[in-house]
N, CA, C and O atoms as CSV, one atom per row, in Angstrom:
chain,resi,resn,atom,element,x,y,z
A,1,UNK,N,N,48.510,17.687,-10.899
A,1,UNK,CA,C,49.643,16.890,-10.456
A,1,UNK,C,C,49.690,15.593,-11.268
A,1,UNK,O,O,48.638,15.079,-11.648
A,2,UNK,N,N,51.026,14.987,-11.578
A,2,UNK,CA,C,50.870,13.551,-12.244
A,2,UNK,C,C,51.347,12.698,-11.362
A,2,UNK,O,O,52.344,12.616,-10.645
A,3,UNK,N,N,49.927,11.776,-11.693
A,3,UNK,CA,C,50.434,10.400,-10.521
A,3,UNK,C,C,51.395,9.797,-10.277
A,3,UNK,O,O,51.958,9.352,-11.277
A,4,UNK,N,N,52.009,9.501,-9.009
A,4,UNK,CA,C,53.094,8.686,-8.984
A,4,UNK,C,C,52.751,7.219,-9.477
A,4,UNK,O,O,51.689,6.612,-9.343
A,5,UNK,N,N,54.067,6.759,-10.155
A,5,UNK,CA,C,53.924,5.681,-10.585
A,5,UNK,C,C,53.379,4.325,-9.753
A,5,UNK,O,O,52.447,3.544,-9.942
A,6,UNK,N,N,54.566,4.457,-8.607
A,6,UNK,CA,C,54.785,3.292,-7.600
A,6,UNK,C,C,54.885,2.234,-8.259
A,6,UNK,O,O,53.695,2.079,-8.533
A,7,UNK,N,N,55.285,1.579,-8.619
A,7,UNK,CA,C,55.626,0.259,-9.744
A,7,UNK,C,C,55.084,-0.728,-8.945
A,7,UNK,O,O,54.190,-1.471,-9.350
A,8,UNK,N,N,55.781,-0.815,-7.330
A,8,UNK,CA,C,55.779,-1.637,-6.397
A,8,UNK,C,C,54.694,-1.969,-5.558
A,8,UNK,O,O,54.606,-3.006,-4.901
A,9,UNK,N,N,53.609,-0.759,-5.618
A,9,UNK,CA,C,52.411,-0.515,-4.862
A,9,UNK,C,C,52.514,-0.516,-3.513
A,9,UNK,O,O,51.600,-0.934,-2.803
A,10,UNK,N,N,54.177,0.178,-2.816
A,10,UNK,CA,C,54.271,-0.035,-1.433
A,10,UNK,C,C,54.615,1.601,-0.925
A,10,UNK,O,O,55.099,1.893,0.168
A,11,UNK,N,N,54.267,2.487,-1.920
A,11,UNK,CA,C,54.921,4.177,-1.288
A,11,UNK,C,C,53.629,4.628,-1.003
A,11,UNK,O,O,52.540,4.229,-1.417
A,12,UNK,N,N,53.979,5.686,-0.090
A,12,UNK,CA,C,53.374,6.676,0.558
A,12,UNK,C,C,53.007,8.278,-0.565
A,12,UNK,O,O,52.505,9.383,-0.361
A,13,UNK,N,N,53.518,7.659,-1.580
A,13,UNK,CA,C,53.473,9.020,-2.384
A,13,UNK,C,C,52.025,9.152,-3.185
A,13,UNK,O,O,51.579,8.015,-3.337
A,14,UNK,N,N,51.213,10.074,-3.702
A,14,UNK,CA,C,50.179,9.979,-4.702
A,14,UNK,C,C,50.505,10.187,-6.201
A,14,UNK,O,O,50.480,9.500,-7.222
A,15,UNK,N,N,50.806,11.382,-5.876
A,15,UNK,CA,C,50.993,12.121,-6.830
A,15,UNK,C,C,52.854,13.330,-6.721
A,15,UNK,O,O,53.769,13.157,-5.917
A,16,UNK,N,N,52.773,14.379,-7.803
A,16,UNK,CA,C,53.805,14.868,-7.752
A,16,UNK,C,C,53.426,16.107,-8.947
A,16,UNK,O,O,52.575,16.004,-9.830
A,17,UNK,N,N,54.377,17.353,-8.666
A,17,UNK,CA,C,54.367,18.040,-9.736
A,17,UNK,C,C,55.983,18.888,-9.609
A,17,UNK,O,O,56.649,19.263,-8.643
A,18,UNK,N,N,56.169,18.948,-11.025
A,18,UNK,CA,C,57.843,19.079,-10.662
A,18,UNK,C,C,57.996,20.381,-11.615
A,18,UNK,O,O,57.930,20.394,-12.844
A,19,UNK,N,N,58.243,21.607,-10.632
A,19,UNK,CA,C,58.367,22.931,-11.451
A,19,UNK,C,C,59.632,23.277,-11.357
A,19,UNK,O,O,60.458,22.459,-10.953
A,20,UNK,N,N,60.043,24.762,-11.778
A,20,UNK,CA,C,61.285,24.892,-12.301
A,20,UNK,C,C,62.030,24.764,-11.580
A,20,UNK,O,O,62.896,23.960,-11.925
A,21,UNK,N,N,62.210,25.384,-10.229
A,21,UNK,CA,C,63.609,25.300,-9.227
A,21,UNK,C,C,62.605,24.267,-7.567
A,21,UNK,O,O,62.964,24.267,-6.389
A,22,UNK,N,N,61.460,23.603,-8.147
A,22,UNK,CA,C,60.632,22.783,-6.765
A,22,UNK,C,C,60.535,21.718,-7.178
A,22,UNK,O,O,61.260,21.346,-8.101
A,23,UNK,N,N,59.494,20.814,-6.544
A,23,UNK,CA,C,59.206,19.423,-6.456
A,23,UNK,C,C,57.851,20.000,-5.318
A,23,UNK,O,O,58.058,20.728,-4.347
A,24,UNK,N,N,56.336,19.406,-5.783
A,24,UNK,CA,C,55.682,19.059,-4.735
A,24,UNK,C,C,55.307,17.792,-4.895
A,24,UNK,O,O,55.140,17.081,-5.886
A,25,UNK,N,N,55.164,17.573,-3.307
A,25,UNK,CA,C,54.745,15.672,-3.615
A,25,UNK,C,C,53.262,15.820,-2.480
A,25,UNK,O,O,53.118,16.537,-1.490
A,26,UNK,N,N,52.406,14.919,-3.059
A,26,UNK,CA,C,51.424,14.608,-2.474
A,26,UNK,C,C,51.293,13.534,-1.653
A,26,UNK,O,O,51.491,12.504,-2.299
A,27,UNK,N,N,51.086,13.357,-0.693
A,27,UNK,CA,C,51.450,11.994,-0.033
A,27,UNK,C,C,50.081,11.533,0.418
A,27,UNK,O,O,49.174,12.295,0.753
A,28,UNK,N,N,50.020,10.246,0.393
A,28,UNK,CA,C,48.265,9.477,0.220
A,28,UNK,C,C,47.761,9.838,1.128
A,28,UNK,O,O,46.563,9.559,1.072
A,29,UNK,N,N,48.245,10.759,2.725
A,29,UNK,CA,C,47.091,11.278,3.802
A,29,UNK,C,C,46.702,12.749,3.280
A,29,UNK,O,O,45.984,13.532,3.901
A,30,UNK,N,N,47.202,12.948,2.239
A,30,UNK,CA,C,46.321,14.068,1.238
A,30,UNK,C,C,47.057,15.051,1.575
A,30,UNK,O,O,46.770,16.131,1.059
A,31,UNK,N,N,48.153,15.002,2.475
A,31,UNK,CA,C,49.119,16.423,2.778
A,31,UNK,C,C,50.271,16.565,1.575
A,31,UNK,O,O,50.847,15.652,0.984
A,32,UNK,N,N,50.463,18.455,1.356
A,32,UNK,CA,C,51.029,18.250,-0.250
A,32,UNK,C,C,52.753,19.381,0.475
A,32,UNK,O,O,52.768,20.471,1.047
A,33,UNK,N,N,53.896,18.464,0.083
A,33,UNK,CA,C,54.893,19.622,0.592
A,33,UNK,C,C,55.658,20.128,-0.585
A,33,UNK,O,O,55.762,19.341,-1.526
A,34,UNK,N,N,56.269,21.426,-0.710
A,34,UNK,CA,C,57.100,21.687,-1.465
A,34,UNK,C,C,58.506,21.412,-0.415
A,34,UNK,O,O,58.701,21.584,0.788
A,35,UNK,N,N,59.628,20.720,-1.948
A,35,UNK,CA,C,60.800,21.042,-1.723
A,35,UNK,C,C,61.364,21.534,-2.845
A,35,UNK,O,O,61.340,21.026,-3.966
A,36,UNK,N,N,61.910,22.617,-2.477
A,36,UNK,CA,C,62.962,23.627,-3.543
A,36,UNK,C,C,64.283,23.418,-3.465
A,36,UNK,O,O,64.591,22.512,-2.691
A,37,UNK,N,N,65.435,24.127,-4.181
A,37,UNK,CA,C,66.533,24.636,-4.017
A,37,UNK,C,C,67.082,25.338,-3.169
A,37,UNK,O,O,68.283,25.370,-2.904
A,38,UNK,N,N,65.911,26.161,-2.522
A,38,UNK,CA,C,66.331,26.788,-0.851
A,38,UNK,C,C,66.176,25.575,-0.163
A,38,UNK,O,O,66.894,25.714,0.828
A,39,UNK,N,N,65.608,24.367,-0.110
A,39,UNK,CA,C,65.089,23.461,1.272
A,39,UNK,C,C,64.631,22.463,0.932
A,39,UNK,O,O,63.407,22.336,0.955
A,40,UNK,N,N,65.389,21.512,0.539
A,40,UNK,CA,C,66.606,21.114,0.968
A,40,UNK,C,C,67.925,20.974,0.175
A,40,UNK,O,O,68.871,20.250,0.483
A,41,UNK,N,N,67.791,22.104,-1.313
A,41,UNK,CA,C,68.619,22.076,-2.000
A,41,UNK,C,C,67.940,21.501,-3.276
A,41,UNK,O,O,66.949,20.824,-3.553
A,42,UNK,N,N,69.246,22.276,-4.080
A,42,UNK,CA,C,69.187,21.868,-5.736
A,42,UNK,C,C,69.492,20.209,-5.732
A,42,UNK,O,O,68.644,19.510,-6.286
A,43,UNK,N,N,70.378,19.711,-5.279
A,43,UNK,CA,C,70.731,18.158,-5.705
A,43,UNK,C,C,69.539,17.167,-5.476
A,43,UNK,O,O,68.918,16.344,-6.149
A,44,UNK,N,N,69.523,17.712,-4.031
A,44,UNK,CA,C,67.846,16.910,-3.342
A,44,UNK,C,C,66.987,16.952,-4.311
A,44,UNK,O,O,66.539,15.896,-4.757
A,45,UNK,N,N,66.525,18.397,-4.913
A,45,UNK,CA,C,65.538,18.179,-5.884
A,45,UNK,C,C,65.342,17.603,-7.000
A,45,UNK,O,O,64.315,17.109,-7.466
A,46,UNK,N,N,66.815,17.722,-7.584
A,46,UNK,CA,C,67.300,17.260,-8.907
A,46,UNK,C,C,66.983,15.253,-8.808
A,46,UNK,O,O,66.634,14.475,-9.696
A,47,UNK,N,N,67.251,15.048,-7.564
A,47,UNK,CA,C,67.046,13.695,-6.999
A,47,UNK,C,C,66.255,13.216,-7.596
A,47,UNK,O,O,66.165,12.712,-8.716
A,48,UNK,N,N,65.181,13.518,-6.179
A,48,UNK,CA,C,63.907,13.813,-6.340
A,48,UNK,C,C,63.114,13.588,-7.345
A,48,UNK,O,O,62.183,12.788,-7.246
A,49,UNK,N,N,63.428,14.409,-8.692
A,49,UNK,CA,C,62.833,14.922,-9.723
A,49,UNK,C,C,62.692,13.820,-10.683
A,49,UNK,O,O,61.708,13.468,-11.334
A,50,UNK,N,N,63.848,13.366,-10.636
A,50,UNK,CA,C,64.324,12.035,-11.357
A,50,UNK,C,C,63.986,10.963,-10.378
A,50,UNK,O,O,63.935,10.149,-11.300
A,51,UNK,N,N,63.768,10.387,-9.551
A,51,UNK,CA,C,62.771,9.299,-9.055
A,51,UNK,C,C,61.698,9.535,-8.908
A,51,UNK,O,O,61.137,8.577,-8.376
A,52,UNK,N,N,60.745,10.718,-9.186
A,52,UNK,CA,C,59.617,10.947,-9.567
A,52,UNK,C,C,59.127,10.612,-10.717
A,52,UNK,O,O,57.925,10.349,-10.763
A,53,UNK,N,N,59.765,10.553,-11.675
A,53,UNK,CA,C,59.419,10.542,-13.084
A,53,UNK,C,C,59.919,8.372,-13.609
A,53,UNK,O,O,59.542,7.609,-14.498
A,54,UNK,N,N,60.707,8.282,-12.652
A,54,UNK,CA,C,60.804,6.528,-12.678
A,54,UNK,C,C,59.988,6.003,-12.265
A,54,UNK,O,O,60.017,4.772,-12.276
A,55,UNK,N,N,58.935,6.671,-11.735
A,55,UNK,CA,C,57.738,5.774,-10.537
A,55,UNK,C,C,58.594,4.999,-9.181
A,55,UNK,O,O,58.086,4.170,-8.426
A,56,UNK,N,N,59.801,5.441,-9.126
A,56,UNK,CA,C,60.363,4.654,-7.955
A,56,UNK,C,C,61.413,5.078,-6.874
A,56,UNK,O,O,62.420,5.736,-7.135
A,57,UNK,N,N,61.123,4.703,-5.838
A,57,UNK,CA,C,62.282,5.439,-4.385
A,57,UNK,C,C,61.906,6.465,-4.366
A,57,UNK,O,O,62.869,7.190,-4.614
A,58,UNK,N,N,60.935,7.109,-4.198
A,58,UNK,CA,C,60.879,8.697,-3.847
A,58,UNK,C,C,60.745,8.422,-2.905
A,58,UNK,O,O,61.600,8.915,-2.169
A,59,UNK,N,N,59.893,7.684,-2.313
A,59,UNK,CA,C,59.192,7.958,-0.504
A,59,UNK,C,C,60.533,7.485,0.074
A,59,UNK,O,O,61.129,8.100,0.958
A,60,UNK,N,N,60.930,6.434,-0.448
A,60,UNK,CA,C,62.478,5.932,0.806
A,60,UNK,C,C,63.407,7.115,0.635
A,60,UNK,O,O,63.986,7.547,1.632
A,61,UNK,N,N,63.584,7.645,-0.487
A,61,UNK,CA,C,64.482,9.135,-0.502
A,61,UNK,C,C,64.201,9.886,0.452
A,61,UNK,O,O,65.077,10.340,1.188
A,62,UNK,N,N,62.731,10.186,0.624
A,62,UNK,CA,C,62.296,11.792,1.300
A,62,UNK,C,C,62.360,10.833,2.712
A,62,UNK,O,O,62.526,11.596,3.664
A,63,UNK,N,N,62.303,9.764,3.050
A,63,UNK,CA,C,62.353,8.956,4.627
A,63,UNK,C,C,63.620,9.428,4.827
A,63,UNK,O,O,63.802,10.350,5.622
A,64,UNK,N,N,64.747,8.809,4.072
A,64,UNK,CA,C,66.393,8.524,4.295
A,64,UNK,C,C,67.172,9.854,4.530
A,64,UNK,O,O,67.887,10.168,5.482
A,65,UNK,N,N,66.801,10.636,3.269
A,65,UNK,CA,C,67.660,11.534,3.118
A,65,UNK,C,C,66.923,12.673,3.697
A,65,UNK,O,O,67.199,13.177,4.786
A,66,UNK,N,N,65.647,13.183,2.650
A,66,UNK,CA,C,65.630,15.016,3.108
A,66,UNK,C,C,64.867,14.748,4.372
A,66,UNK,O,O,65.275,15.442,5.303
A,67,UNK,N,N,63.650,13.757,4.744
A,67,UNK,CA,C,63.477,13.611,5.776
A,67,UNK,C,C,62.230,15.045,6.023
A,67,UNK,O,O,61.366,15.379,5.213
A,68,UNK,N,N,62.499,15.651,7.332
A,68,UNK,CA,C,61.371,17.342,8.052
A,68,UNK,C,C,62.049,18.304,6.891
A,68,UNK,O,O,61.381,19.338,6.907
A,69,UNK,N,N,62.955,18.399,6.020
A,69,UNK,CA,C,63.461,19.474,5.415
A,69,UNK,C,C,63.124,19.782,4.052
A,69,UNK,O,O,63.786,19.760,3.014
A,70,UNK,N,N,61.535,20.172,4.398
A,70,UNK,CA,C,60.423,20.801,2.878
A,70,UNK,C,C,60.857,22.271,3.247
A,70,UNK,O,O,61.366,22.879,4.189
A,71,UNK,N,N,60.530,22.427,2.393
A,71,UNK,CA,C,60.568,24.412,2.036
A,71,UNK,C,C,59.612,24.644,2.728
A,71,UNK,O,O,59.907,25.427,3.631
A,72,UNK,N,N,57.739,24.072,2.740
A,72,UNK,CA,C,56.427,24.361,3.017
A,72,UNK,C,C,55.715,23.685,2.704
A,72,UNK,O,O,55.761,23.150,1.596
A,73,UNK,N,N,54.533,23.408,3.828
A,73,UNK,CA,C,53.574,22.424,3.502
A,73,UNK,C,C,52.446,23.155,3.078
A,73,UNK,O,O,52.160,24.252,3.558
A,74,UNK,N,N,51.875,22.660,2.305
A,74,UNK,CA,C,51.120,23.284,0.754
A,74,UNK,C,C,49.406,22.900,1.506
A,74,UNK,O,O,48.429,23.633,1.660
A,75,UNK,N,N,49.515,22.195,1.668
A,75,UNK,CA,C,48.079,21.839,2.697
A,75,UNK,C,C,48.220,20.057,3.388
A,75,UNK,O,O,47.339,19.607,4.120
């Protein structure tokens, strides 16, 4: 997985790995979720994908917007 940036040093995120039609994010209590194109959609991910790779707003994204709506929690 590649580390999240966090610029700000205030997200909940660790890490991230961004495959072809997913997004998994690792979040610092060590739980890892996928979101796809089934759940919660292509745009979400496309989001996603692109504030992953800025180091910034992912965690307020996945708070605001996709929120309980992962595809699966990975562990």
């Amino acid at each position: 997985m590649t580390p999240y940036r966090d610029w700000d040093h205030d997200s909940g995120i660790r890490a991230y790995e961004i495959g072809e039609a997913c997004i998994d994010v690792e979040f610092k209590d060590g739980h890892v979720y996928r979101y796809s194109y089934l759940r919660p959609g292509r745009a979400e991910v496309e989001h996603m994908a692109g504030l992953a790779r800025s180091g910034e707003g992912l965690n307020g994204y996945i708070n605001r917007v996709v929120r309980k709506r992962y595809e699966r929690k990975l562990r």
